[in-house]
PDB file as gemmi writes it, atoms N, CA and C in Angstrom:
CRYST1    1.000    1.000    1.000  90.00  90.00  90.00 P 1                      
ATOM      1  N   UNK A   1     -44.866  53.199 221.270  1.00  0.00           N  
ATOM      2  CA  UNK A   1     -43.729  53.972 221.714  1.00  0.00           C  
ATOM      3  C   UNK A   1     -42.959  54.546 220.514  1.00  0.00           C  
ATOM      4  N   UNK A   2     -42.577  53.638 219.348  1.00  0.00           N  
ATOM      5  CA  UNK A   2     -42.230  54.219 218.225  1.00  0.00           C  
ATOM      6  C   UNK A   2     -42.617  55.326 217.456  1.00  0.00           C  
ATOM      7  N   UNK A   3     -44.431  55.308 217.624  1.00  0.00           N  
ATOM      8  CA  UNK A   3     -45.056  56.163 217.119  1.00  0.00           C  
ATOM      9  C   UNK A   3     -44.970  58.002 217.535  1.00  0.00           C  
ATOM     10  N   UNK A   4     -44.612  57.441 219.137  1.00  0.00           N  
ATOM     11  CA  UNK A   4     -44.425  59.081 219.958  1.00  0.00           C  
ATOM     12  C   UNK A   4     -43.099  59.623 219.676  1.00  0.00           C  
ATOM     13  N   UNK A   5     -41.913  58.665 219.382  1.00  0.00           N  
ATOM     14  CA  UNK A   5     -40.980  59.463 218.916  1.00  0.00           C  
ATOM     15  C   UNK A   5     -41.114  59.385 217.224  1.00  0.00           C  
ATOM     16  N   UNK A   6     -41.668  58.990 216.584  1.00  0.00           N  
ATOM     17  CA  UNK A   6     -41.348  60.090 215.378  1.00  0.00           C  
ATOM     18  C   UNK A   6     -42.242  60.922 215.245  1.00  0.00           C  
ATOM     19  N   UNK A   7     -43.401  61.236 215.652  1.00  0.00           N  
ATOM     20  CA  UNK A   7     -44.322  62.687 216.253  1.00  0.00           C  
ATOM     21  C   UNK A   7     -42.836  63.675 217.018  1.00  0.00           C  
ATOM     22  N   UNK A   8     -42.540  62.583 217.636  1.00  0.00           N  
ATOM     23  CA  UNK A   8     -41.513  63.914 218.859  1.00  0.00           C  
ATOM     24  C   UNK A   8     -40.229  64.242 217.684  1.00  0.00           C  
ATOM     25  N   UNK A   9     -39.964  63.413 216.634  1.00  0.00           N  
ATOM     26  CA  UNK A   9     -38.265  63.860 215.727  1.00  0.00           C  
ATOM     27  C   UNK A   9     -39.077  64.781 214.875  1.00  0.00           C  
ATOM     28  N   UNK A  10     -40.598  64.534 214.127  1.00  0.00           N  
ATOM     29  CA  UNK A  10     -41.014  65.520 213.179  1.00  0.00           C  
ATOM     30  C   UNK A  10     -41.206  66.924 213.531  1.00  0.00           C  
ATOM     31  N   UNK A  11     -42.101  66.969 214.525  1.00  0.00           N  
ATOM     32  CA  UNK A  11     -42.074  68.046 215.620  1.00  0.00           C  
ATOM     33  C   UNK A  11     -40.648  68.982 215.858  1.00  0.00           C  
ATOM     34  N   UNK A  12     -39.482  68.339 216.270  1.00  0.00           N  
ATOM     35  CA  UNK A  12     -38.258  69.144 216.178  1.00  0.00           C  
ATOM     36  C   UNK A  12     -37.842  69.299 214.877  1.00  0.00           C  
ATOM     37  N   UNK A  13     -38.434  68.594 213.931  1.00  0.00           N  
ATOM     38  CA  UNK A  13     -37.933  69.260 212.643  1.00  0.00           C  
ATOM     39  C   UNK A  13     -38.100  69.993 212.106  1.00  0.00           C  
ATOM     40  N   UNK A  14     -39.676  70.072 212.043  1.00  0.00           N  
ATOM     41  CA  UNK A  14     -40.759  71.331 211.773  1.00  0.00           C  
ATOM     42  C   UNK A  14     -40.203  72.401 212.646  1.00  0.00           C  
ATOM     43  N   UNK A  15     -39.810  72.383 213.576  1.00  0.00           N  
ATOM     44  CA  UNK A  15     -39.526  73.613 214.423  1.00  0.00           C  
ATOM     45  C   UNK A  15     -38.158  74.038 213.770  1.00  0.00           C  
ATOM     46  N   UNK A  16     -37.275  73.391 213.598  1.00  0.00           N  
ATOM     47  CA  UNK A  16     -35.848  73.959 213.064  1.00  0.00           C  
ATOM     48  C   UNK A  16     -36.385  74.011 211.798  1.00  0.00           C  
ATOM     49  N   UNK A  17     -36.974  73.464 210.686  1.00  0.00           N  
ATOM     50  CA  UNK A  17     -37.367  74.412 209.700  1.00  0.00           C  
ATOM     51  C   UNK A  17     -37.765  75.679 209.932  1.00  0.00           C  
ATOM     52  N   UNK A  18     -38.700  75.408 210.933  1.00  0.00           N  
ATOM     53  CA  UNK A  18     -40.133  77.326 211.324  1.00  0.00           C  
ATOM     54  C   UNK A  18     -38.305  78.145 211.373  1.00  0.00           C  
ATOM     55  N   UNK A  19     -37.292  77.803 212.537  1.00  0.00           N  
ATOM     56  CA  UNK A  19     -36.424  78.767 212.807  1.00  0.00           C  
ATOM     57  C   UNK A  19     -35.511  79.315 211.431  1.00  0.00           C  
ATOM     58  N   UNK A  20     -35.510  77.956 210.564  1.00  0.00           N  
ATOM     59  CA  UNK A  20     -34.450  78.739 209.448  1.00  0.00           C  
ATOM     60  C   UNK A  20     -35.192  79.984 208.371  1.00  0.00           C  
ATOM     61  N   UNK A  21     -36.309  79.236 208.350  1.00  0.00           N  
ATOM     62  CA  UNK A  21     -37.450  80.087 207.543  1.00  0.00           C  
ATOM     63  C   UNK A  21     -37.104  81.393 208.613  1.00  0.00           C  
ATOM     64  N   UNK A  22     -37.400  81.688 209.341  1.00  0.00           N  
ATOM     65  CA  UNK A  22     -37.333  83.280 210.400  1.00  0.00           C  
ATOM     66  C   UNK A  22     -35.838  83.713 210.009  1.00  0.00           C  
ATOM     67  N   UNK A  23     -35.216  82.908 209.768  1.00  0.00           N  
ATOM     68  CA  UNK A  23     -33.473  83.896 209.615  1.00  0.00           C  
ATOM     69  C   UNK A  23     -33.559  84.194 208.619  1.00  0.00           C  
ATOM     70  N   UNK A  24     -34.008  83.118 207.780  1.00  0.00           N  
ATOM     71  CA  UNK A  24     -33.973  83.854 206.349  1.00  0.00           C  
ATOM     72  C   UNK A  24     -34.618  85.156 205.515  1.00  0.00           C  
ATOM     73  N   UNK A  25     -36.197  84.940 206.252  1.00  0.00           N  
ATOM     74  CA  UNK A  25     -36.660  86.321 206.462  1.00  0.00           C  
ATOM     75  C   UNK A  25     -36.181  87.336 206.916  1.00  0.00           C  
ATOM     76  N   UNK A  26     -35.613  87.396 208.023  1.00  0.00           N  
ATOM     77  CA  UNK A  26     -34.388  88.183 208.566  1.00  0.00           C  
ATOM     78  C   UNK A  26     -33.714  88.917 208.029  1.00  0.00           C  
ATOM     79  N   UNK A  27     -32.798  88.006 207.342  1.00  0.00           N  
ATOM     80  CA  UNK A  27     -31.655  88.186 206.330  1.00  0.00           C  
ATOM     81  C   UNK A  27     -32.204  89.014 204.943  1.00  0.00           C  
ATOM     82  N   UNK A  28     -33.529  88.711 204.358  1.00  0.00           N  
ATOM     83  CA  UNK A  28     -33.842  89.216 203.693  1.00  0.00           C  
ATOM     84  C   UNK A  28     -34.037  90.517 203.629  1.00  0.00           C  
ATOM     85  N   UNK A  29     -35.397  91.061 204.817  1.00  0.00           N  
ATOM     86  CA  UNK A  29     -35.623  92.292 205.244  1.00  0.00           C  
ATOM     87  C   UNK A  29     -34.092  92.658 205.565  1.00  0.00           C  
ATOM     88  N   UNK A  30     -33.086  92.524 206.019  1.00  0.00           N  
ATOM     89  CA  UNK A  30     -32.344  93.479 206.318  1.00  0.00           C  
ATOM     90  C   UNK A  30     -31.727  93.828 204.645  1.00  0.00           C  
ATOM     91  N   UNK A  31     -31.131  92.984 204.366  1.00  0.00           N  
ATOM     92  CA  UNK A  31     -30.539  93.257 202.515  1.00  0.00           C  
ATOM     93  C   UNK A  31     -31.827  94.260 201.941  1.00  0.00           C  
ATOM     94  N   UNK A  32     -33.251  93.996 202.159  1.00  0.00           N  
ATOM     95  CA  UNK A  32     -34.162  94.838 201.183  1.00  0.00           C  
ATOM     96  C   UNK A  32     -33.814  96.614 202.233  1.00  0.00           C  
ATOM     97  N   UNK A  33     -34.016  96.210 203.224  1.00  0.00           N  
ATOM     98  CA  UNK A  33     -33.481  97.712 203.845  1.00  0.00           C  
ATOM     99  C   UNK A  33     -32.073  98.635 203.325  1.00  0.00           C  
ATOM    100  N   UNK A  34     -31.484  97.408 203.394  1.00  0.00           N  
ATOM    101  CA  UNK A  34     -29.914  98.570 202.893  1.00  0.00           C  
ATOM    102  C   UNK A  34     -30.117  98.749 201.220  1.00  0.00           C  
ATOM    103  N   UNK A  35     -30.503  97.760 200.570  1.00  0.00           N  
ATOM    104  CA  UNK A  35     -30.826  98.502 199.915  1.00  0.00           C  
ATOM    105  C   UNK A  35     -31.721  99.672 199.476  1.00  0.00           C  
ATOM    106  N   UNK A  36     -32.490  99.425 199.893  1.00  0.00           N  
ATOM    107  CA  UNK A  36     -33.489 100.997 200.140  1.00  0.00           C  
ATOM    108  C   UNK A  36     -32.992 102.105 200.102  1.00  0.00           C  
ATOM    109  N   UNK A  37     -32.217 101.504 201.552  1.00  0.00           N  
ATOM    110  CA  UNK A  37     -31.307 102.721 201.780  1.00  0.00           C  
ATOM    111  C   UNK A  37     -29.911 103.498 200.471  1.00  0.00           C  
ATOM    112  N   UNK A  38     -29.634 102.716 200.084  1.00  0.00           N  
ATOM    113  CA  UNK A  38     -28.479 102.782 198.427  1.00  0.00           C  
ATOM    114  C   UNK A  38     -29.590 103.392 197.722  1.00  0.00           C  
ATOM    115  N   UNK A  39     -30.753 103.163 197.419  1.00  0.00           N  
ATOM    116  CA  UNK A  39     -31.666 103.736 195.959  1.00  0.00           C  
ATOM    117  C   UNK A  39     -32.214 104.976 196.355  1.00  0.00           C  
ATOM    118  N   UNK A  40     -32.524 105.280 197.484  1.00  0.00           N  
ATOM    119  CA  UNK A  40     -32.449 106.321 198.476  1.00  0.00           C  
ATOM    120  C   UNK A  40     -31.301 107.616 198.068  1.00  0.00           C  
ATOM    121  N   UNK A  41     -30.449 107.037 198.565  1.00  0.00           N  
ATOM    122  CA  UNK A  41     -28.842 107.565 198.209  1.00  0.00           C  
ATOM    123  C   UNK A  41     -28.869 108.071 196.913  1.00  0.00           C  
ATOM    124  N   UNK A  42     -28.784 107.333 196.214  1.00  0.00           N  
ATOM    125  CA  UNK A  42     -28.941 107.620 194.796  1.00  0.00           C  
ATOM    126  C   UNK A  42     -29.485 108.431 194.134  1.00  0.00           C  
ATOM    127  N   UNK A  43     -31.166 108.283 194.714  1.00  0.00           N  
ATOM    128  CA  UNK A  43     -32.005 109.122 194.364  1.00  0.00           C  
ATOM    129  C   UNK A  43     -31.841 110.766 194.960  1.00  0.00           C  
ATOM    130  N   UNK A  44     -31.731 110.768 195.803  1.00  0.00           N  
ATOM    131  CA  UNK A  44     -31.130 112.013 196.414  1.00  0.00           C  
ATOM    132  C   UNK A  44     -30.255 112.981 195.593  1.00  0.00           C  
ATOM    133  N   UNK A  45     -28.907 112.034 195.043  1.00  0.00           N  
ATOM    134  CA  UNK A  45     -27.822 112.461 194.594  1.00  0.00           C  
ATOM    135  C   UNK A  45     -28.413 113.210 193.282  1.00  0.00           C  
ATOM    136  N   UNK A  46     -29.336 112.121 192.462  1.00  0.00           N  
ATOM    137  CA  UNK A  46     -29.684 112.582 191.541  1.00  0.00           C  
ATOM    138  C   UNK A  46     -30.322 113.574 191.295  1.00  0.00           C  
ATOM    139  N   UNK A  47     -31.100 113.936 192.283  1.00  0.00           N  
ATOM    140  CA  UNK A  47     -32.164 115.197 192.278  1.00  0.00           C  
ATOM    141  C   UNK A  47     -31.358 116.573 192.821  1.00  0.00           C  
ATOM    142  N   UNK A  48     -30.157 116.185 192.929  1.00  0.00           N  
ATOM    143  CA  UNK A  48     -29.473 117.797 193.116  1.00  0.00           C  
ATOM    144  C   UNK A  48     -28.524 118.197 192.397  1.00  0.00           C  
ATOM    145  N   UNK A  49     -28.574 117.005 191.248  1.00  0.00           N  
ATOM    146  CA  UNK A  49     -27.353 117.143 190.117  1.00  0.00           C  
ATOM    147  C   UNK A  49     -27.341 116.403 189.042  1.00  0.00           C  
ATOM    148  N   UNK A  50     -27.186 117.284 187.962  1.00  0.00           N  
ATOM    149  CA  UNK A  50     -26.654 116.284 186.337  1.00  0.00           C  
ATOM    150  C   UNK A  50     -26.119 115.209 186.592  1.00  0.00           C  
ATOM    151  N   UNK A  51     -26.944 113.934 186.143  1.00  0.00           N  
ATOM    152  CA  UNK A  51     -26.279 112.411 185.986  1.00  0.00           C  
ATOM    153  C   UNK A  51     -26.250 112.500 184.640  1.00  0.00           C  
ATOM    154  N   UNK A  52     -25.305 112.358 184.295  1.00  0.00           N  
ATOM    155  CA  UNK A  52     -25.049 111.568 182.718  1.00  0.00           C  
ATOM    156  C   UNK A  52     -24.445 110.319 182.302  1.00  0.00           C  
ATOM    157  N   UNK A  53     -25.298 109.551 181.677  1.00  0.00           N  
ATOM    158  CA  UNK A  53     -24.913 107.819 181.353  1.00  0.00           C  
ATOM    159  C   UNK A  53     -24.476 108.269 179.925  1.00  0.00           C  
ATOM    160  N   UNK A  54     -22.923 107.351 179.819  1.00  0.00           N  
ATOM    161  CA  UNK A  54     -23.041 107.140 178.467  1.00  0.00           C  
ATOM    162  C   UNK A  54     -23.081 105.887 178.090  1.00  0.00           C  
ATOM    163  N   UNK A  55     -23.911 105.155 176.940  1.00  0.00           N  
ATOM    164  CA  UNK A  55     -24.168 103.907 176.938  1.00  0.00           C  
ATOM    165  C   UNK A  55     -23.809 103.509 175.738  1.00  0.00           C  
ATOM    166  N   UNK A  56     -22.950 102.528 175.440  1.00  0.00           N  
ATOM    167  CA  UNK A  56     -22.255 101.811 173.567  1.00  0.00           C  
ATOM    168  C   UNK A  56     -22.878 100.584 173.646  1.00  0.00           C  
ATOM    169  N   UNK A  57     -23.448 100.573 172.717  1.00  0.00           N  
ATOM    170  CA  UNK A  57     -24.210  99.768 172.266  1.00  0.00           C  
ATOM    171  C   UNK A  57     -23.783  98.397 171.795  1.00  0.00           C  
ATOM    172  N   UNK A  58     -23.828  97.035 172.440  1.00  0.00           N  
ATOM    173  CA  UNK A  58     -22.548  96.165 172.028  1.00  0.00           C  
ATOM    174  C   UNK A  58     -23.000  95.062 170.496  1.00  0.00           C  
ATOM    175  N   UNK A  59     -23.716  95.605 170.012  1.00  0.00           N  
ATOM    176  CA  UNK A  59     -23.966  95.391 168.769  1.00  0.00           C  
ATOM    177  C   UNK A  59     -23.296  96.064 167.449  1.00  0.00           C  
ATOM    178  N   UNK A  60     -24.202  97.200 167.628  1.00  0.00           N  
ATOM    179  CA  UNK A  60     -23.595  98.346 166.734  1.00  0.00           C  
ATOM    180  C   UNK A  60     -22.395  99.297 166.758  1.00  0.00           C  
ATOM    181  N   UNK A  61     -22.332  99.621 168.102  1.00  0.00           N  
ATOM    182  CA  UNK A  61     -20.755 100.390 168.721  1.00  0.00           C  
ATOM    183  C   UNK A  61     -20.896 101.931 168.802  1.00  0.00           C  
ATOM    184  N   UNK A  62     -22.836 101.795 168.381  1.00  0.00           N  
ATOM    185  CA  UNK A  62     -23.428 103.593 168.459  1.00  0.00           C  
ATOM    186  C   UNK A  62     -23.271 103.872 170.135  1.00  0.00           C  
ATOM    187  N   UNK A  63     -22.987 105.121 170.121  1.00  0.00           N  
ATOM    188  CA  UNK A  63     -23.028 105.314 171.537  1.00  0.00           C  
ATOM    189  C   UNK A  63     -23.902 106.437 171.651  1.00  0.00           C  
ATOM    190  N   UNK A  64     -24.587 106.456 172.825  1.00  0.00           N  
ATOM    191  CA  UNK A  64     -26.162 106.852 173.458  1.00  0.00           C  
ATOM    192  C   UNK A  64     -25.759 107.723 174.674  1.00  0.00           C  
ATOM    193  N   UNK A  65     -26.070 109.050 174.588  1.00  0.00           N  
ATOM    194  CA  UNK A  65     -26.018 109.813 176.025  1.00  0.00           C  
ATOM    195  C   UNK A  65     -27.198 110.510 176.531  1.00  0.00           C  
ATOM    196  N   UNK A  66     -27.471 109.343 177.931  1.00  0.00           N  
ATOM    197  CA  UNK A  66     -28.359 110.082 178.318  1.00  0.00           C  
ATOM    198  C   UNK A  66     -28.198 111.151 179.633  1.00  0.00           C  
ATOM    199  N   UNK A  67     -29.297 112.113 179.879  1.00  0.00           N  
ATOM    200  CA  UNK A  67     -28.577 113.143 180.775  1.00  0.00           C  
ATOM    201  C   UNK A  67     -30.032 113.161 181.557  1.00  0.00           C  
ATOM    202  N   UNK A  68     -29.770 112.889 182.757  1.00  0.00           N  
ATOM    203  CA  UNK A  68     -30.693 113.228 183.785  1.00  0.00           C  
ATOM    204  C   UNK A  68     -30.758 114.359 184.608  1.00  0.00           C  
ATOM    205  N   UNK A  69     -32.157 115.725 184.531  1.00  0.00           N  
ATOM    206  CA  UNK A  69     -31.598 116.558 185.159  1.00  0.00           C  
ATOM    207  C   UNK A  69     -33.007 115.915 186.607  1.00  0.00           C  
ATOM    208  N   UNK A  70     -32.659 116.635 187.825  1.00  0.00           N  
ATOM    209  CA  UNK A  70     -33.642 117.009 188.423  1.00  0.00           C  
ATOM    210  C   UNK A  70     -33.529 117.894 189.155  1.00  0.00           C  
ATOM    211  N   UNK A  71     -34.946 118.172 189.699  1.00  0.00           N  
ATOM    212  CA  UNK A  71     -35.228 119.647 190.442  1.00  0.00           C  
ATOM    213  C   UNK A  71     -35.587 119.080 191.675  1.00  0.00           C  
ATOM    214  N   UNK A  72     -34.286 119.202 192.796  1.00  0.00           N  
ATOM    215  CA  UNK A  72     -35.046 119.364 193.980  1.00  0.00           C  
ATOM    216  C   UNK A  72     -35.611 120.308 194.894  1.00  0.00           C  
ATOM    217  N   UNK A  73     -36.384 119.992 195.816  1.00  0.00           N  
ATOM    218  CA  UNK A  73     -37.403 120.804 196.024  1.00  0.00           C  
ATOM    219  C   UNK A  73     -36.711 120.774 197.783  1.00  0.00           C  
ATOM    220  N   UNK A  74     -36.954 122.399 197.802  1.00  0.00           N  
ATOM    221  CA  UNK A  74     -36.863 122.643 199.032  1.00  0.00           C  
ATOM    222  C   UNK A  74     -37.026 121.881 200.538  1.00  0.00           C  
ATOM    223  N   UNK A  75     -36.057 121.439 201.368  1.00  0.00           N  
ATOM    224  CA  UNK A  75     -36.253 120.569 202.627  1.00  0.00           C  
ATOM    225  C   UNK A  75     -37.156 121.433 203.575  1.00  0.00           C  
ATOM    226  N   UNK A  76     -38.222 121.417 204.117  1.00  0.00           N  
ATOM    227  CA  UNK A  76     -38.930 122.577 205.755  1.00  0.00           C  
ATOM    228  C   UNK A  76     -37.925 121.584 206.818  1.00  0.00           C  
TER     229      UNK A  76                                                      
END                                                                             
């Protein structure tokens, strides 16, 4: 009799593990989506206009400008 309930407590444990594992996947895919969606954004922005980074260097105190152009291409 002992033996069937800890088959029957492991069993519900394994199962509420299987469920947290699924949220967490969940949770994941949705964060990798929005972000997508932000680099997306981004990328967009960038391809219809001058980005310029300026970057100081925290060593030396040289400062670095870079300028991104792009060409976007016609939407059909």
């Amino acid at each position: 009799m002992a033996e069937i309930d800890d088959t029957t407590e492991k069993a519900k444990e394994q199962a509420l593990d299987i469920q947290r594992i699924k949220q967490r996947l969940d949770t994941l895919d949705l964060r990798l989506d929005n972000i997508d969606s932000m680099v997306t954004a981004v990328a967009e922005r960038v391809m219809s206009q001058l980005v310029t980074l300026d970057i100081t260097c925290p060593h030396c105190g040289k400062s670095v400008e870079i300028a991104i152009v792009g060409n976007q291409r016609p939407r059909r």
